[in-house]
Structure formats: structure tokens, C-alpha cells
N, C-alpha and C positions, 0 to 999 in steps of 0.2 A: 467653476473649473471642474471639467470631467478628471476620471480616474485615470491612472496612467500605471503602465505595469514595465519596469527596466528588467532585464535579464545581465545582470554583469558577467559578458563577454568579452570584453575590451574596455581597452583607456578612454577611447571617443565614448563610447557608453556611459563610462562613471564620468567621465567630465562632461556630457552631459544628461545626466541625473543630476550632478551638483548645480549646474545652470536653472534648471527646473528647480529645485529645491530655494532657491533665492527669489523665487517667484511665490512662490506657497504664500496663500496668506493665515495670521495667525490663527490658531486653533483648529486645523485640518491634523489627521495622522498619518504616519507614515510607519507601515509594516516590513519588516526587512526578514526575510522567512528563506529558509533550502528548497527551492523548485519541487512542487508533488512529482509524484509517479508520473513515467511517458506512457505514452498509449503501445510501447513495444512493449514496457514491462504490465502493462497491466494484460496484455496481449498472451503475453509469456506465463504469466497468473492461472489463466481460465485453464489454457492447456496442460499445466500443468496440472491443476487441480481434477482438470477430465482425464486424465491417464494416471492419477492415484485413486480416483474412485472408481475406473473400471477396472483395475489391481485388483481391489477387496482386499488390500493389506492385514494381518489377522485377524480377516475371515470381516471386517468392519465394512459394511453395505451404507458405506454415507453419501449419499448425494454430495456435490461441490460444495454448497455454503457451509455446509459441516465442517468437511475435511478445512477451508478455509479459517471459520471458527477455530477450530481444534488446532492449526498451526498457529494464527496471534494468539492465541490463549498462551502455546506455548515459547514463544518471543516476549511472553508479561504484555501482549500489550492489552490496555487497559481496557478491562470492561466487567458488566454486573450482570446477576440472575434473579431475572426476576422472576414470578411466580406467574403462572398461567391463569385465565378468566373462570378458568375450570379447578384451579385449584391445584394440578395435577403436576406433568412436565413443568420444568423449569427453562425457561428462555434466553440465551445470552443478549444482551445489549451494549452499544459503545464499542462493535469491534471494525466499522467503515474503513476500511481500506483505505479508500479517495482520501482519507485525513494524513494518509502516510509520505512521508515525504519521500524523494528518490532513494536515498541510504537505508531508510527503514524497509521500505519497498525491495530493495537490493537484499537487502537481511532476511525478510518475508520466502522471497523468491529461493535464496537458499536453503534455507530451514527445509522445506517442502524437496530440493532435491536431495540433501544430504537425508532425508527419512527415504525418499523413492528408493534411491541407491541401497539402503540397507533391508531392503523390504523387496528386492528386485522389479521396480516398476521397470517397463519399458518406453521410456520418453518418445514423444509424435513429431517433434522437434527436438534440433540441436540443444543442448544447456549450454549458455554462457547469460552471464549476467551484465545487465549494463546499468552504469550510473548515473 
């Protein structure tokens, strides 16, 4: 049996998922998870991240995966530092986006404009958030 992926948008859908589901045979898993990020919002992501790093918000020369960094750091979301081969800088790890689900993703993408906005970025696209 190949894998099969349902998006519960409808009744015909969950009734059939449950159909499928009486077919399963034993010992396979079955994952029930919040849909990841769209390709709008991850869309929405990069630009945004590129019209805070050409800001220079106090005077901070970060490239995008920084400025990225530096917002899930500040959402808690989870990650470590490790120590560089040199000894020296310190490296974040565990801060993947792609892991984030659309909510989280939604929360990401705000965080980042409610900082532009107090920092006077000027956005390259409209702000609106989708879920």
C-alpha cells in the first residue's frame, strides 16, 4: 500500500479517509498533523526578511537567515548553539522553518512585521497574513 495524504476539506473527504482507514492493514501509522507553511507564506517570508535587512534596523547589517534566526529565536522556537570547528562564533541549529506549520508560520510572519513597523521598514508587498 503506497502513502496517501487527505487534507480535511469536506465531509466526502473525512468519509473518505474513514473508508481508506478500514482498509489499512495492521501495524502501518497514521499521522494527523496542521498542514506546513504555503508556498505564499513562505513567499511572503523571504520578502519580508529582504526589506528588513535592507532597513539596517539599529544600524544591524544581517543578511536574511540572521534576521530569520533572530525572529524564531524570538517566537521561543526551539533551537541550540553550537560551537564553531574553529572554536570561535557560535552557530544556531534546529531553527527550519519548513518544520513550521501554517499557525506557527502565520505567527513567524507577524513577529517580523510588528518589528518592521516599529523600526520603520518599508514593506515591497502588501502585509496580510494567510492561514
Amino acid at each position: 500500500m503506497r502513502g496517501q495524504l487527505f487534507q480535511l476539506s469536506s465531509p466526502q473527504v473525512r468519509e473518505r479517509l474513514k473508508a481508506v482507514l478500514d482498509t489499512v492493514p495492521h501495524g502501518f501509522e497514521v499521522i494527523i498533523r496542521e498542514p506546513t507553511r504555503t508556498t505564499k507564506q513562505n513567499s511572503k517570508l523571504w520578502a519580508m526578511l529582504t526589506d528588513i535587512s535592507r532597513a539596517e534596523p539599529e544600524g544591524r547589517k544581517w543578511n536574511v537567515e540572521t534576521w530569520k534566526c533572530a525572529f524564531m529565536h524570538h517566537l521561543q522556537w526551539q533551537m541550540k548553539f553550537c560551537q564553531s570547528l574553529e572554536g570561535n562564533d557560535p552557530f544556531p541549529v534546529g531553527y527550519r522553518s519548513s518544520k513550521m506549520n501554517k499557525r506557527q508560520f502565520a505567527d513567524l510572519i507577524n513577529a517580523i512585521y510588528e518589528y518592521g513597523e516599529k523600526h520603520g521598514v518599508r514593506w515591497s508587498e502588501p502585509v496580510e497574513v494567510e492561514l
